[in-house]
N, C-alpha and C positions, 0 to 999 in steps of 0.2 A: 627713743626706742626705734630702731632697723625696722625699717620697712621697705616692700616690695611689692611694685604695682607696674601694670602694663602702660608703653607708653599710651594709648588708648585711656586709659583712666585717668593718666594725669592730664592729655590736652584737653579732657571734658573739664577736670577738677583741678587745672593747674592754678587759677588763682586760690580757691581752699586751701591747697595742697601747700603753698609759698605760708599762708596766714598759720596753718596749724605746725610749719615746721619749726621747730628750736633751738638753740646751740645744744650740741651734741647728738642732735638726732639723724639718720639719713635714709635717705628712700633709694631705695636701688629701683629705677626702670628697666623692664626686661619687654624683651619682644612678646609676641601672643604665645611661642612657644617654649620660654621661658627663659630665653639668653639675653643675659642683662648686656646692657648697652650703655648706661650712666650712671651717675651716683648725684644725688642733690646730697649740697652741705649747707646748713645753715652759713651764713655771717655775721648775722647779728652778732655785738657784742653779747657777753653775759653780762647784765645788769643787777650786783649785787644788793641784797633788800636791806645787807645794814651798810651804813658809807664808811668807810676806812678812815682812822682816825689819820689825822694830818700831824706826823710823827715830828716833822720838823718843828711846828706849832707844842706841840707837846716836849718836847725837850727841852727848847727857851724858856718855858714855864718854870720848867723845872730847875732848869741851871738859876733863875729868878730867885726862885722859893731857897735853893741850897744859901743862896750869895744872903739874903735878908737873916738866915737862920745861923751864919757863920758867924761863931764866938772867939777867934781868935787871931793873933794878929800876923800869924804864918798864912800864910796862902795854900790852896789845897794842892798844889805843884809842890811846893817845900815840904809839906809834911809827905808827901809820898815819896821823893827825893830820900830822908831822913828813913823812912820805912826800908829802902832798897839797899840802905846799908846795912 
């Protein structure tokens, strides 16, 4: 959430200010009489709360699982071959 604070309030509360800020958030600094002067941007990364499946890991699997479950003695390249025509 955009926020807007005198530089006065953040060098009181600039460590606060750094601990409550987040990705996506930014504080505009203005003077006392209101002409902004800076922008703070988070940098933290965003730190996803579920972990992203590891796709490469997930696909071996799976190419595993097809090759144990193949019944037949064309290969999956030859029968697609065969389909294209």
């Amino acid at each position: 959430m955009p926020t807007t604070i005198t530089v006065g309030e953040a060098i009181h509360n600039l460590e606060e200010l750094l601990l409550r800020l987040t990705p996506g958030d930014t504080v505009t600094l203005v003077e006392a009489n209101g002409t902004p002067l800076a922008v703070l941007v988070s940098i933290h990364p965003i730190v996803s709360p579920h972990p992203l499946p590891d796709w490469s890991r997930r696909w071996r699997e799976l190419a595993k699982e097809i090759g144990r479950a193949w019944k037949t003695e064309q290969s999956a390249l030859q029968i697609l071959s065969e389909m294209r025509r």
